[in-house]
VOGU-3710 file (C-alpha; in Angstrom, 3 decimals, decimal comma):
1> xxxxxxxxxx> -4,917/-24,490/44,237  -3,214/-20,981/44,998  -1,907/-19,489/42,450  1,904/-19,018/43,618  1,634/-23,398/43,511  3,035/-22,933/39,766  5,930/-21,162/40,382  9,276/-21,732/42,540  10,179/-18,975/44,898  14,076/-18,117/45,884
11> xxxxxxxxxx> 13,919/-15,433/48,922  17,168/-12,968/48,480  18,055/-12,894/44,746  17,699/-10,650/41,784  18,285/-11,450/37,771  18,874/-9,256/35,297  16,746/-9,578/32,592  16,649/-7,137/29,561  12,410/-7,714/29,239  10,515/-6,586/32,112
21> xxxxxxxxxx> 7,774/-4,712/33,247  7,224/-2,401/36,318  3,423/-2,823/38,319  2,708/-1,524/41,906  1,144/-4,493/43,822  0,076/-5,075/47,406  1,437/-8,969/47,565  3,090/-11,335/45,492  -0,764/-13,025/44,509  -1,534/-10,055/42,815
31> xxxxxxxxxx> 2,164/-9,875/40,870  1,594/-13,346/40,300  -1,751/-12,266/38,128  0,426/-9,625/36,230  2,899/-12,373/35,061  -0,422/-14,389/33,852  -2,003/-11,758/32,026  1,396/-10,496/30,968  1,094/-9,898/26,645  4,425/-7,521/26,151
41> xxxxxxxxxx> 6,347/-11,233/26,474  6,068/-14,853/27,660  6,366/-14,390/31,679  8,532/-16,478/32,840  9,276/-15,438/36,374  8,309/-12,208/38,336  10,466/-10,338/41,127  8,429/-8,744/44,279  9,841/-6,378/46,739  8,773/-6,295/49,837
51> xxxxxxxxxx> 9,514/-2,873/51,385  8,258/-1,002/47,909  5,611/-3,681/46,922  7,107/-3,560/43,538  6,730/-6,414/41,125  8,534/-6,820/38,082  7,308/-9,202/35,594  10,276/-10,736/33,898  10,830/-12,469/30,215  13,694/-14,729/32,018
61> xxxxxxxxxx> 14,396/-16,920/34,754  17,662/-17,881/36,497  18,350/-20,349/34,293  18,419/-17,825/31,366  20,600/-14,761/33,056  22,852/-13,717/35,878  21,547/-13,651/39,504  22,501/-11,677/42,607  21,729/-11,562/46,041  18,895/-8,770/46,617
71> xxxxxxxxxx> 17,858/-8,922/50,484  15,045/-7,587/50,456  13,671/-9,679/46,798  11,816/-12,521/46,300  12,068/-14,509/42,621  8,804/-16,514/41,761  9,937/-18,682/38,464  7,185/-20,673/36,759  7,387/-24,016/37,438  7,074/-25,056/33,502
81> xxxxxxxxxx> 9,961/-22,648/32,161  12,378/-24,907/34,611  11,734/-28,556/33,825  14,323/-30,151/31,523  11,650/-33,336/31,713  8,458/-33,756/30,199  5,079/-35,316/31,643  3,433/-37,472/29,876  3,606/-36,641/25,801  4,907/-33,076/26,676
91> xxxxxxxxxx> 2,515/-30,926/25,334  3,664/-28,518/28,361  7,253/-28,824/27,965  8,830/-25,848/28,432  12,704/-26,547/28,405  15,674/-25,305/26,396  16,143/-28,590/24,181  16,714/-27,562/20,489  18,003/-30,338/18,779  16,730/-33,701/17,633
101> xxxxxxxxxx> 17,596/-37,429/19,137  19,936/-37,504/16,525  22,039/-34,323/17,127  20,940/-31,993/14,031  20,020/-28,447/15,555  15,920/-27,520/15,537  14,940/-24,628/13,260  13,686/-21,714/14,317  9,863/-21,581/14,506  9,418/-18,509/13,388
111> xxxxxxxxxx> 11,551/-19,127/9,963  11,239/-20,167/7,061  14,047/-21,642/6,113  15,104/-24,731/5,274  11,366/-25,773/5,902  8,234/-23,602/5,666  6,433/-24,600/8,918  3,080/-25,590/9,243  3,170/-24,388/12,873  4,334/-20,923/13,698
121> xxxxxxxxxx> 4,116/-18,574/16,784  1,285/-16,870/15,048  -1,011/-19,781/14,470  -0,578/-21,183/18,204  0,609/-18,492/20,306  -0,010/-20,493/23,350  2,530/-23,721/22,444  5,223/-21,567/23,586  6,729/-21,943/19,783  9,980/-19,793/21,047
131> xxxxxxxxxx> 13,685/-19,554/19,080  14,324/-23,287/18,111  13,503/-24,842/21,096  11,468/-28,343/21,185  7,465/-28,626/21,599  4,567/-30,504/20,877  2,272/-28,234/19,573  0,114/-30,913/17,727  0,258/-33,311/20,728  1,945/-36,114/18,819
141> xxxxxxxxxx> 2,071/-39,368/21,038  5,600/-39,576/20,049  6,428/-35,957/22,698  8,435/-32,994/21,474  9,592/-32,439/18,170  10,783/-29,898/15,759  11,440/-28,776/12,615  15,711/-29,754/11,528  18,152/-27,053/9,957  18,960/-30,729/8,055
151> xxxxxxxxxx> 17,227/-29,624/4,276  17,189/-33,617/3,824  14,862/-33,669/7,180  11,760/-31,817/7,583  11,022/-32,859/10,971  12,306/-34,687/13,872  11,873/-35,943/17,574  13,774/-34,673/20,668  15,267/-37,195/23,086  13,505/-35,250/26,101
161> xxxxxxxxxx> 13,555/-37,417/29,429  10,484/-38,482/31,359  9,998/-36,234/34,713  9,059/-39,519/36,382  12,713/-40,671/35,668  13,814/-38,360/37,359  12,100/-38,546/40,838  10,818/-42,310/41,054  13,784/-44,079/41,240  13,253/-44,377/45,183
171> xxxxxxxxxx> 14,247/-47,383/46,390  13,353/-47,808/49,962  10,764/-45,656/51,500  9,390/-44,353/48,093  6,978/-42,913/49,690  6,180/-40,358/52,972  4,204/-40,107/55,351  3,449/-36,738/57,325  5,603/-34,060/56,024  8,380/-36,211/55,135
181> xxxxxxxxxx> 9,860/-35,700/58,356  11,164/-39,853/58,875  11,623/-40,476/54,650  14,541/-42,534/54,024  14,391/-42,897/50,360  16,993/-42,291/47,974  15,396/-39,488/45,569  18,234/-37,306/44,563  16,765/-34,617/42,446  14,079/-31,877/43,189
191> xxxxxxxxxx> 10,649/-31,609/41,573  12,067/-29,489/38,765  14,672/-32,122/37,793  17,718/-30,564/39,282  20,425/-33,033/40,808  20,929/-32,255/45,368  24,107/-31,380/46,335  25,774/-33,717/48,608  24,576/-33,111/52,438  28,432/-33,009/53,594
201> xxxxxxxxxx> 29,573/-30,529/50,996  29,523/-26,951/51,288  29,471/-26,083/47,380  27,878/-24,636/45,513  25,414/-23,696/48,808  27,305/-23,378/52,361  24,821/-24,992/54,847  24,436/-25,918/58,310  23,021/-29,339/57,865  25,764/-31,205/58,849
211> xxxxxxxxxx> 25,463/-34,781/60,037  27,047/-34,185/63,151  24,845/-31,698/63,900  21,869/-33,633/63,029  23,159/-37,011/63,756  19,177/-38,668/63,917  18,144/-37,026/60,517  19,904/-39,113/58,231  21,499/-36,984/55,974  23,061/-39,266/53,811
221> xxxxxxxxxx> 24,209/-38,812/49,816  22,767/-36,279/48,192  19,067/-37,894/49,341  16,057/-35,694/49,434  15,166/-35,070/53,593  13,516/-32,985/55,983  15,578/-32,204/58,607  14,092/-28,737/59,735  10,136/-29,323/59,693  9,497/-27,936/56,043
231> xxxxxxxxxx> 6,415/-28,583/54,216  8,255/-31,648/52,828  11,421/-33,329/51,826  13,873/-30,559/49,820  17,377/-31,020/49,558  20,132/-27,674/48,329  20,841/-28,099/44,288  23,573/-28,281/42,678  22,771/-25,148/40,535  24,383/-22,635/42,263
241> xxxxxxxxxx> 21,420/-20,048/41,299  19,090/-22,343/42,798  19,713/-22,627/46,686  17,097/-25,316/47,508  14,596/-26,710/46,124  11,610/-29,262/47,143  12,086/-33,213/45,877  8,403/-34,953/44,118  7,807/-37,596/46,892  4,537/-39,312/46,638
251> xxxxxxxxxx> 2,872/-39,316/50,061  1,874/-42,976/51,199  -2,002/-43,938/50,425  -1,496/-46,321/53,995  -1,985/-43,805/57,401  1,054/-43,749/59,700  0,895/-46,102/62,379  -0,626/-44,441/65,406  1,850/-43,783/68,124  -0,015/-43,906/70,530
261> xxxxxxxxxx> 2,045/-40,498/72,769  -1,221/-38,474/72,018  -0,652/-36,481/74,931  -2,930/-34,728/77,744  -0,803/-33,028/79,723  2,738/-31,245/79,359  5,903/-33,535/78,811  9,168/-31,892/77,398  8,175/-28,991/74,485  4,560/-30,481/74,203
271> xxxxxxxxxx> 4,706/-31,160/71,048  2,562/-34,262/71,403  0,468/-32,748/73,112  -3,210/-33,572/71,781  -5,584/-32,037/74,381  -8,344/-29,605/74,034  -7,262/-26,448/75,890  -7,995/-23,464/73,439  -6,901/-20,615/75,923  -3,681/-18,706/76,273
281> xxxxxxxxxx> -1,748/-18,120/79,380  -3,225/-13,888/79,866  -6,603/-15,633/78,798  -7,085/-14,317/74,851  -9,155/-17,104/73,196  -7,275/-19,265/70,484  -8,109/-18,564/67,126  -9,109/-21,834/64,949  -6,014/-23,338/62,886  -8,361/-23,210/59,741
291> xxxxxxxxxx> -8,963/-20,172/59,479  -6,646/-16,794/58,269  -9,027/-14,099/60,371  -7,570/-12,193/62,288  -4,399/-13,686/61,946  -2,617/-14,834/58,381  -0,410/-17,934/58,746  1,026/-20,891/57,333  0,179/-23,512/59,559  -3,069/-25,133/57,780
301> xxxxxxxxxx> -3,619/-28,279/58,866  -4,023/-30,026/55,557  -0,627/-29,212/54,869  0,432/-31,217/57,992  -1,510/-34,161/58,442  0,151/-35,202/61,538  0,397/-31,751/63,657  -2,860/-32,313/65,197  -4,020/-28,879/64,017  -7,619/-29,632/65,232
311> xxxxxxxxxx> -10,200/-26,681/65,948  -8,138/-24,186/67,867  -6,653/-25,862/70,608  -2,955/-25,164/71,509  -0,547/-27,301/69,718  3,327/-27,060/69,661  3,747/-27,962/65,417  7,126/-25,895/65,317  9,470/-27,056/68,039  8,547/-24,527/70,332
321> xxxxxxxxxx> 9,426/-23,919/73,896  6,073/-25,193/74,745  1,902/-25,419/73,112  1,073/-21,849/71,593  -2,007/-20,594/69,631  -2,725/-17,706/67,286  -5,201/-15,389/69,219  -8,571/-13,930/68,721  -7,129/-10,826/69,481  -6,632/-9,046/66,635
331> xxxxxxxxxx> -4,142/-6,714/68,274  -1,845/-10,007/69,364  -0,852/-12,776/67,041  0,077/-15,134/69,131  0,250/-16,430/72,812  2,247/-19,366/74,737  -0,695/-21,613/76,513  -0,685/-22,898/79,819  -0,909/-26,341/79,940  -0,956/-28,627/82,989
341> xxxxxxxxxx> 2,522/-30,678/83,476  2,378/-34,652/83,248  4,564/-35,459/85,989  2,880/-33,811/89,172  3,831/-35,977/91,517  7,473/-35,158/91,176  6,069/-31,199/91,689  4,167/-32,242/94,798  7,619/-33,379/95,957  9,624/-30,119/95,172
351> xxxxxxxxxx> 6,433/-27,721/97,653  6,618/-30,302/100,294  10,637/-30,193/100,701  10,118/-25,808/99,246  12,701/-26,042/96,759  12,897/-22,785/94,808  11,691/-23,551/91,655  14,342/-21,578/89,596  12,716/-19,338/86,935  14,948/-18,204/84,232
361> xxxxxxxxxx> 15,697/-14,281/83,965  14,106/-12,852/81,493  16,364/-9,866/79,938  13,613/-7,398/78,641  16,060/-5,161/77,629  19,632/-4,987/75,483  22,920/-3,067/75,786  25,016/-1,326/73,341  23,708/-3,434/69,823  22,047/-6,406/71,840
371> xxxxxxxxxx> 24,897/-8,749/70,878  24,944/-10,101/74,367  21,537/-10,106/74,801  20,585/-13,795/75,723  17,138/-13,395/76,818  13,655/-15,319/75,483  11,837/-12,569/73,716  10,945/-14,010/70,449  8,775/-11,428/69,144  9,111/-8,839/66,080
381> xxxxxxxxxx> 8,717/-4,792/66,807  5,331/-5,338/64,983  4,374/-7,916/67,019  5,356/-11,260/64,678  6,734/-14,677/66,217  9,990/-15,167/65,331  11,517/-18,097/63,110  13,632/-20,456/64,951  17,269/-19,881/63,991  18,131/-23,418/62,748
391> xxxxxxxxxx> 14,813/-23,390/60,727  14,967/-22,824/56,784  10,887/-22,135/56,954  9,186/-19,827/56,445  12,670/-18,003/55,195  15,893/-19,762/53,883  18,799/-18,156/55,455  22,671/-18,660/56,582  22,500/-17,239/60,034  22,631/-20,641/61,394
401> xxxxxxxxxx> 24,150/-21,898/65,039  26,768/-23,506/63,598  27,809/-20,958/61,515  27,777/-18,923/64,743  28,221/-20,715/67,581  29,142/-17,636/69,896  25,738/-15,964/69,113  23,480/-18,468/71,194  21,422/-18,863/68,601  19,199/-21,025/70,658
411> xxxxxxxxxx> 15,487/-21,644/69,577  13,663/-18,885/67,857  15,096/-16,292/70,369  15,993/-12,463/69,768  19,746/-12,321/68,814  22,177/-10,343/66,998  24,659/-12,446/65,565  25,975/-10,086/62,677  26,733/-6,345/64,726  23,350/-5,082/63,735
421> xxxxxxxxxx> 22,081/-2,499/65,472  19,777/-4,143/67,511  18,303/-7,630/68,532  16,448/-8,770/65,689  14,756/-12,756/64,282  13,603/-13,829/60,774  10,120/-14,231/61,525  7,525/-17,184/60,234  5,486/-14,458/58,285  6,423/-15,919/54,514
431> xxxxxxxxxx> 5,965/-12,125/53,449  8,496/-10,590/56,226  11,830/-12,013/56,026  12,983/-10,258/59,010  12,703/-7,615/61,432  13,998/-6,143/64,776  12,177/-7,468/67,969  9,741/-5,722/70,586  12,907/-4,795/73,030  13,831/-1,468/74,498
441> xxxxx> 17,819/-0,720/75,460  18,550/-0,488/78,572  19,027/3,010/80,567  22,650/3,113/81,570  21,711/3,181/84,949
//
């Protein structure tokens, strides 16, 4: 798998860490490989910058220091430096356990004293043998272990809980199908083994997933859901350094049951649309869902079985005004497609009696700072597609329409909600949180 699959990324937050080291990089891959290869410390997590293309390879993670907001930051943490389980015998544990079942506090691995050690940081420097923390260097059956501070007690076991414990205990729905989009289960921790917060409370993370709001997505508890089209079910934690998190739902070995809406024509947003128009509406070819040339993106169809990302025919996997494609073009990413409308008889109708059909205004330009701007653009200055507003993905955010219900916040439109200075989206590039869109002001005349 891809490399950045190890480690948890938090967009918008710095640590302070006293270990680090400073590399010039062109994307987070390559700082990724830095934190790998890494032999001044144990890596643990690495920052990235995205204006500077700075990445920082760090000795601690938030769970070790103090961590602010940073907008322009992203904080990759290795996976196995945050899990306060272990899998299987737990020879890749990780945590910050150092004392035994019983209560007596590990010794040091590095010290002699009160027992010389047959296993030290020198003789296994890849068993992460750190200050007196729990491992299983020897793979004992029994899991983590370590050397007591008792003199009566060389050695002892650690009561370290199993990961599965953690995430299994499902209930109904244990498993998903899709991306998670209709689980109803009751897993209540994320894949790292911290506990959700509750959907209707606003600490330690304000939200805008409020039941009200989304009154079909059950968000009930503190259960693990997808309410906003992620990858698959996440829920906020209840560590307040550690905004959201994804939950470790199995997906189910039995397919979904067909629906049967497969759709050939245009009905509402078209998103089941499953027919094989590969064109866009100015005529730019559509550029196959499989591959990243010319266009980078996240939409691979593996990730979501049940888009119907086949070949490169317009699809509408992101709630969309209506089917879209990446294009061939290398100088435009993307293109609405124009796809014939189901219900053409009620058209046939509206010419014969020559009722206007009324075409929204389209405001190609802003006044002032744009905050009254309410047109459709939802393109970046350099050309990106824009997130939709009450979407956490690509980019986690709090500029939500609840949160500001005077800013129209509708779809993935141009706004400007918070007195920038001009109209501006996050866009669904995962390495461009945000930028302004592709709209001139208007002449005051």
């Amino acid at each position: 798998g891809d490399i950045l699959d190890d480690y948890l990324r938090t967009d918008g937050i710095w640590i302070l860490t006293r270990n680090k080291q400073f590399y010039r990089t062109n994307n987070e891959k390559e700082c990724a490989e830095k934190c790998e290869a890494e032999r001044n410390f144990t890596c643990r997590a690495f920052l990235f910058t995205r204006k500077k293309l700075q990445c920082l390879t760090l000795a601690e993670n938030a769970k070790m220091t103090v961590a602010f907001p940073s907008m322009d930051t992203v904080l990759y943490e290795k996976r196995i430096y945050l899990m306060q389980c272990k899998r299987g015998i737990g020879t890749d544990y990780r945590g910050t356990e150092a004392k035994t079942q019983t209560g007596i506090p590990c010794q040091k691995w590095a010290e002699e004293m009160p027992h010389k050690p047959n296993y030290t940081p020198e003789k296994h420097p890849n068993a992460g043998l750190e200050e007196n923390y729990c491992r299983n260097p020897d793979a004992d059956e029994r899991g983590p272990w370590c050397y007591t501070t008792d003199p009566a007690k060389r050695f002892d076991y650690c009561a370290i809980p199993e990961c599965e414990d953690q995430v299994m205990h499902t209930g109904e729905g244990e498993c998903m199908q899709c991306n998670g989009e209709d689980y109803h289960g009751e897993v209540s921790r994320t894949e790292s083994g911290l506990e959700c917060q509750h959907w209707d409370v606003q600490e330690p993370h304000m939200h805008g997933f409020i039941l009200k709001h989304y009154p079909e997505k059950d968000l009930k508890m503190n259960y693990c859901r997808n309410p906003d089209g992620e990858l698959r079910p996440w829920c906020f934690t209840t560590n307040p350094n550690k905004r959201w998190e994804y939950c470790n739902i199995p997906r189910c070995t039995t397919p979904p049951a067909v629906s049967g809406l497969d759709s050939q024509c245009l009905s509402g947003k078209g998103e089941d649309y499953r027919g094989r128009i590969a064109i866009t509406e100015s005529g730019n070819a559509c550029q196959h869902w499989n591959t990243q040339l010319p266009h980078k993106h996240g939409w691979i169809p593996d990730r979501y079985p049940c888009k119907g990302l086949q070949e490169n025919y317009c699809r509408n996997p992101d709630g969309e005004k209506k089917p879209w494609c990446y294009t061939t073009n290398s100088s435009i990413r993307w293109e609405y497609c124009t796809i014939p409308p189901c219900d053409r008889t009620e058209q046939g109708i509206a010419g014969m009696n020559n009722v206007p059909v009324q075409v929204p205004l389209t405001e190609e330009c802003y006044r002032g700072k744009g905050q009254s701007y309410r047109g459709t653009t939802s393109v970046t200055a350099s050309g990106k597609k824009c997130q939709a507003w009450s979407s956490m993905f690509p980019h986690s955010h709090i500029k939500t329409p609840d949160r500001f219900p005077d800013a129209d916040l509708r779809d993935n439109y141009c706004r400007n909600p918070d007195g920038d200075s001009s109209p501006w989206c996050f866009t669904t590039d995962p390495n461009t949180i945000w930028e302004y869109c592709n709209l001139k002001r208007c002449d005051d005349h």
